[in-house]
N, C-alpha and C positions, 0 to 999 in steps of 0.2 A: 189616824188623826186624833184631834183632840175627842171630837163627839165618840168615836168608837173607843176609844180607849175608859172615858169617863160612862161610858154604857157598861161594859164591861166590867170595872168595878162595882158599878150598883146593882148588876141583877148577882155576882158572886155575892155579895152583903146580902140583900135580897133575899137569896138561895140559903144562906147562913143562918137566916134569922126567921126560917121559916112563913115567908113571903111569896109571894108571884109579882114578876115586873115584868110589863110589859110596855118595850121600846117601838114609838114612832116616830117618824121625820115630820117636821113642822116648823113652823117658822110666822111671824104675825099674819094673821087672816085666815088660818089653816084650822079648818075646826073639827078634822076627824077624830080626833081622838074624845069629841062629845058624844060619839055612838060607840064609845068602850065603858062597860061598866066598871069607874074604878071608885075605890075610898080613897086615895091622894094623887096631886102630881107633883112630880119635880120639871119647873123650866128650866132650859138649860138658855144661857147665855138673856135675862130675858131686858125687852127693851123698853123705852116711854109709851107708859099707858097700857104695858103687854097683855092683849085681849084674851090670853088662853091664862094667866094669872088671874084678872079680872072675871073671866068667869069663872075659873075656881071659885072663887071666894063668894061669888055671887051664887053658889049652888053648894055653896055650904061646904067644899070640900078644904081636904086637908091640903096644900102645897107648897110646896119650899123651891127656891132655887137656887142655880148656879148662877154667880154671881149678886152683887145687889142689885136688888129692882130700882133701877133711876127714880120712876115715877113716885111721890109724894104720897101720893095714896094707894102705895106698896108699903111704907116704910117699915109696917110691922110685921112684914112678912122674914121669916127664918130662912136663913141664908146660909151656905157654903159659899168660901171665896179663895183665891187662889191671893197669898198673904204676898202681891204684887211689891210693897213696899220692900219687904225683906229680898225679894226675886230682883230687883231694878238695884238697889245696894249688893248683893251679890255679883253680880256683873259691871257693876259700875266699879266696885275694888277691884274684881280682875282683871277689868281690863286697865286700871292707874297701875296693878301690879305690875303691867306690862310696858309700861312706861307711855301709856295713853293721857293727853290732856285737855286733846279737846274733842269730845266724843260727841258725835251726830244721833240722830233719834228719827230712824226713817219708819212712819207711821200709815196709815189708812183711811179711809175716812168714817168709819164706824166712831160710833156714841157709847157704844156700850162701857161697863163697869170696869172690865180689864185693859181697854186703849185711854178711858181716861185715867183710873189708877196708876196705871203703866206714864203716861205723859205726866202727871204730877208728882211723881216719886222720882222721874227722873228729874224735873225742873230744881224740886228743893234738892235733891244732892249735888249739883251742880252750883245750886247758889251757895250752899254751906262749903264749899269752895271754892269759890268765886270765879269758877270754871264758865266759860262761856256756854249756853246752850241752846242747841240747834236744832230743831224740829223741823222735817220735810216731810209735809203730809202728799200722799196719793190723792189725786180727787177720784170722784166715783166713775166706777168704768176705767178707770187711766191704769197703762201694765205700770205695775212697780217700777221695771225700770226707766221708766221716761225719772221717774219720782227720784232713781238713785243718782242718775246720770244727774241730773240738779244738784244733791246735795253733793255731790266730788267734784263738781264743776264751781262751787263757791270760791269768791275770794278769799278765807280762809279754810281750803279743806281740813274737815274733821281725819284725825288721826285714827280714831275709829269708828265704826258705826255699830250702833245697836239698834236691827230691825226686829218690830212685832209679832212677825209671823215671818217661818222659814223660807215663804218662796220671797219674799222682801230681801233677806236674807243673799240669796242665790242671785235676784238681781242685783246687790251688791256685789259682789264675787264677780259678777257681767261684768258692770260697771267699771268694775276697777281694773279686770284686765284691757278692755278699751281703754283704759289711757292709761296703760302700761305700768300700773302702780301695781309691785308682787305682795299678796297678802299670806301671811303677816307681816314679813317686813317693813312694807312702805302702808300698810292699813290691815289694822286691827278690824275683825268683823266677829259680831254676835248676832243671835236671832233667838225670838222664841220660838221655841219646837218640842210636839208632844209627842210625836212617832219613835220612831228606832233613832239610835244618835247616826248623824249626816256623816260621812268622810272627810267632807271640806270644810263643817261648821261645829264652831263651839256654840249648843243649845242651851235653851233659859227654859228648864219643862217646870211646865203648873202643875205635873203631880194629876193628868187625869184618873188616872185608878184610884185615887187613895180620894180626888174629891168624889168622885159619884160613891164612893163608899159612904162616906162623909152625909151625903145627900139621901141617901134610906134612914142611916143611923137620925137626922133629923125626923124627915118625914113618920118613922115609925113613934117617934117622942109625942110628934104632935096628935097623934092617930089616939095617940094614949094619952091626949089631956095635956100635953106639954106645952112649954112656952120657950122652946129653947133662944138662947142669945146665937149671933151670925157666928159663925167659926171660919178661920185662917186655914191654910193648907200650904206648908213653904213648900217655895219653888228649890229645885236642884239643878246644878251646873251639871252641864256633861260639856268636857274641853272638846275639843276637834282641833281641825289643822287650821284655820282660819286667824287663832290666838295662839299657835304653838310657841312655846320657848327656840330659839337659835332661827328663824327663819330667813329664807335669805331675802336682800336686798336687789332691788335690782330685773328682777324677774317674774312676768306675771303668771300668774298661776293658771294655768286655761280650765276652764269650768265652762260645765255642760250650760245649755241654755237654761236660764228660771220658768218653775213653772208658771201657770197663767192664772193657777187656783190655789 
């Protein structure tokens, strides 16, 4: 997944640059890694108010993250980010390539830096075309597909959908062969995904190796007195069967069950 992947970039950088990195799991209110002696962190994913950013800075340490820090009193913290605008235009041309026009946005209920980036980059290239668009958010706890089965149940079904995360994704694919729509022919589907490319899906990957790279090469700047500006990281298509060219009509695709995580 995306964290293993983006770890893995940063301790090779890390290792490169004559560093020690050491990864743990955490997430808001998790405060192990205050009984590690470090000189910097890097948050990954971090949220409002994020209390392991927060005490960085309050203990005088070096840290940068992945993604922007929402909270105000982050703002000048050094950033890696996955260049969402140019990733949400990337898949929003291929799938008009494909003769998509009115393309759905099945999302989750996260706050964070890349589900809003990701919903605002899709809203304005949809308006700069005066393309209708259609956000069906998950609420918290709810499986994706209750969420997809709504958005292809609309009065005007989207021609295609672009989910945030791949099992979103897969509950599309559900979804659509329940009401017998064959994808691609009768819908178009995208997802973002940072794994191996899917069989069934065309992925929108954020580039985790090359950001957690990204994310030392900061943190070591500031270690050294630096004030680095946030940096981009473009996202890359990988196509699958989901968007293929000549699909047929008429037939749905059977696909395994979505996952639940």
């Amino acid at each position: 997944g995306y964290g293993g992947a983006l770890a893995a970039g940063a301790v090779a950088e890390a290792v490169d640059r004559g560093h020690a990195l050491v990864v743990m799991p955490g997430g808001p209110g998790d405060d192990r890694w205050t009984g590690v002696p470090v000189d910097g962190l890097i948050v990954v994913a971090p949220v409002m108010g994020d209390p392991a950013v927060t005490e960085a800075r309050r203990r005088g340490l070096a840290v940068v993250t992945d993604g922007r820090p929402p909270a105000p009193e982050h703002s000048r913290v050094p950033y890696a980010h996955s260049d969402m605008e140019q990733g949400v235009r990337l898949v929003m041309e291929h799938l008009a390539e494909r003769g998509a026009r009115r393309v759905g946005l099945l999302t989750g209920p996260s706050s964070d830096a890349y589900t809003r980036d990701s919903e605002h980059a899709y809203v304005r290239w949809c308006a700069g075309r005066a393309w209708p668009a259609t956000v069906e958010r998950a609420g918290g706890g709810e499986p994706p597909l209750d969420a997809a089965r709504r958005l292809l149940a609309s009065e005007r079904r989207p021609d295609a959908v672009h989910a945030l995360h791949e099992s979103y994704g897969e509950a599309v694919l559900t979804a659509a062969a329940e009401r017998g729509l064959a994808v691609p022919g009768d819908l178009l589907v995208t997802a973002m995904g940072d794994g191996a490319p899917h069989p069934e899906l065309t992925l929108l990957s954020r580039s985790p190796r090359a950001t957690g790279a990204l994310c030392v090469t900061l943190l070591i700047d500031v270690l050294h007195g630096g004030r680095p500006e946030p940096r981009p990281v473009p996202c890359a298509l990988l196509p699958g069967a989901s968007t293929a060219v000549g699909g047929e009509r008429g037939h749905a695709r059977p696909v395994p069950a979505p996952r639940t995580a």
